[in-house]
N, C-alpha and C positions, 0 to 999 in steps of 0.2 A: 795320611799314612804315616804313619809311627818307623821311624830309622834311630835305630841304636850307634851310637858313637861309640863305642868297645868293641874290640874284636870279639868273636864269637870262634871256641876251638880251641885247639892246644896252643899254648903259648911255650910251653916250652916240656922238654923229657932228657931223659937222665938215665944211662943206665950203670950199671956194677957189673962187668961180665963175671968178678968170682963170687960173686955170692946170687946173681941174679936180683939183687935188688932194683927199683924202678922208681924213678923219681918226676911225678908229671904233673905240669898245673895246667889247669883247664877252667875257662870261663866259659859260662854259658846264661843263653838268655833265659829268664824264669818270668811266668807271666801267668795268670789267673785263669779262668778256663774261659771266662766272659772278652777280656783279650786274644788269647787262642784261636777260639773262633772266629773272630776279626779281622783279624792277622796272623794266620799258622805258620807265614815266614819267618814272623820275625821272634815266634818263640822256639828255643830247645826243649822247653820241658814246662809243664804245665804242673803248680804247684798246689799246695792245701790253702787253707787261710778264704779269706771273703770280704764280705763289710765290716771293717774295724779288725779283724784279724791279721797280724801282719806275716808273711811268709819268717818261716824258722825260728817261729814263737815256742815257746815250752807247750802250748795247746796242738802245734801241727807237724813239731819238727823231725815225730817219729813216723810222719807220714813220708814229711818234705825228704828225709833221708834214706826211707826206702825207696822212693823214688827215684832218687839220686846213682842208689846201687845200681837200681835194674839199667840205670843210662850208662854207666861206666859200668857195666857188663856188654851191654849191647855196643859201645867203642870197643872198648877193651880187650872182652873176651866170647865174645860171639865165634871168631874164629877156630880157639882154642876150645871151644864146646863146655867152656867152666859157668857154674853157676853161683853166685854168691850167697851169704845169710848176713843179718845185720846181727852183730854180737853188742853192740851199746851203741848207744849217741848219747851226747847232755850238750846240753846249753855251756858255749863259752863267753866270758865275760873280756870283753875291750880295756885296753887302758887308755887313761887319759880322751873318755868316750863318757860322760853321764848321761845316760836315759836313751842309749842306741843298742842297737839289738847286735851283738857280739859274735853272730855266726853260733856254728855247731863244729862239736869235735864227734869223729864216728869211727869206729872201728868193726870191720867186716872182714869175714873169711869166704875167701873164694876156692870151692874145686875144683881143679883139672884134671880131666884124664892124663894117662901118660901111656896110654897105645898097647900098654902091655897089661899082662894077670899076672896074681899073686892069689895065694891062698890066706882064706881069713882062717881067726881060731878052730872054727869049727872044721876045717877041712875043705871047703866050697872054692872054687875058683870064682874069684871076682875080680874086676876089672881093678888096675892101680890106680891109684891117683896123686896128687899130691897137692897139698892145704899151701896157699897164698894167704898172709895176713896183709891187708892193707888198713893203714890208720890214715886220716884226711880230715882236714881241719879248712872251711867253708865259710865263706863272710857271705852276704848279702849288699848288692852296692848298687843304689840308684842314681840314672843317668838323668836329668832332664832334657825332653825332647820338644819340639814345636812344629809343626806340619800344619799347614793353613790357617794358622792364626791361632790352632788347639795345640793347650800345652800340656803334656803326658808325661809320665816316670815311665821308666821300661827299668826294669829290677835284673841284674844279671848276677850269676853265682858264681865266686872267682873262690878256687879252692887246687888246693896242694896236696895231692897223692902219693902217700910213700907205701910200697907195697913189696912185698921180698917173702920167701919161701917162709912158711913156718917155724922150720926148726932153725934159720937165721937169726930171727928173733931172739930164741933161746941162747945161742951161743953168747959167750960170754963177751968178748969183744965185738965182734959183727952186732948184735943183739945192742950191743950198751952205745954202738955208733950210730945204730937206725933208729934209738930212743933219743939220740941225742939231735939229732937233725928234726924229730917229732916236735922237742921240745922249744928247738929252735927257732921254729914258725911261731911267729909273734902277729896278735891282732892290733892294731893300732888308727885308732880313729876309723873304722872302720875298710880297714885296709890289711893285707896279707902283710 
């Protein structure tokens, strides 16, 4: 049996009560479907990729990341009844890393109700809501395991969520401090 040496979960959150901004890194365990089924403890999330294919390759990462979404919907905003869409992902590159796989940068819009109606252009009463952008930047990091004598990687995804109301973004100092904390996440050696 396969035991992961990293925590699994939030490791840590953050929030802005004036702007609502929300700052959370979460690791989780990522493991192949033929794992999965072996062991459904010890994965969070069951990724794309296969023989020779490596998890959050340019070939799977637009899977690996909508995946990703619906899992921090299902933490995140299950509650809240919001649902996400993926607005881009790309491949990010490591420093001082030659020939590792450098995570993903993704950025997603989530909607929330907000309990009340408003009229759209045309005159129709439709439920409010209000647009969450979150941007999240995702390493991929193998642990070595060994459980009776067989030795295993268990791959878990450690990634940093900055997420704040839409029109935050846009403002012009709120906006230019949530870009800058974006930009601030550094990949290194394979590490956040």
């Amino acid at each position: 049996k396969l035991d992961s040496d990293l925590p699994s979960g939030q490791l840590f959150s953050a929030i802005d009560l004036n702007s609502g901004a929300v700052i959370t890194v979460h690791r989780e365990n990522a493991c192949l479907a033929e794992l999965y089924v072996a062991q459904p403890k010890l994965c969070d999330l069951v990724l794309s990729g296969g023989s020779g294919v490596p998890m959050l390759s340019p070939e799977t990462m637009e899977k690996d990341a909508t995946k990703m979404m619906i899992r921090h919907d299902d933490r995140d905003n299950a509650a809240l009844g919001g649902t996400s869409n993926l607005v881009s992902v790309e491949q990010h590159t490591p420093t001082n890393t030659a020939g590792s796989n450098g995570g993903i940068f993704m950025v997603t819009n989530t909607v929330l109700p907000t309990g009340g109606t408003v009229k759209n252009e045309i005159g129709r009463t439709v439920e409010a809501t209000l647009i969450r952008q979150v941007k999240t930047r995702v390493v991929l990091q193998t642990s070595e395991s060994t459980a009776g004598g067989v030795k295993s990687s268990v791959n878990s995804l450690l990634g940093v969520w900055v997420s704040a109301p839409l029109d935050e973004w846009q403002k012009l100092v709120m906006g230019t401090k949530l870009i800058q904390i974006v930009n601030s996440i550094q990949l290194e050696g394979g590490q956040l």
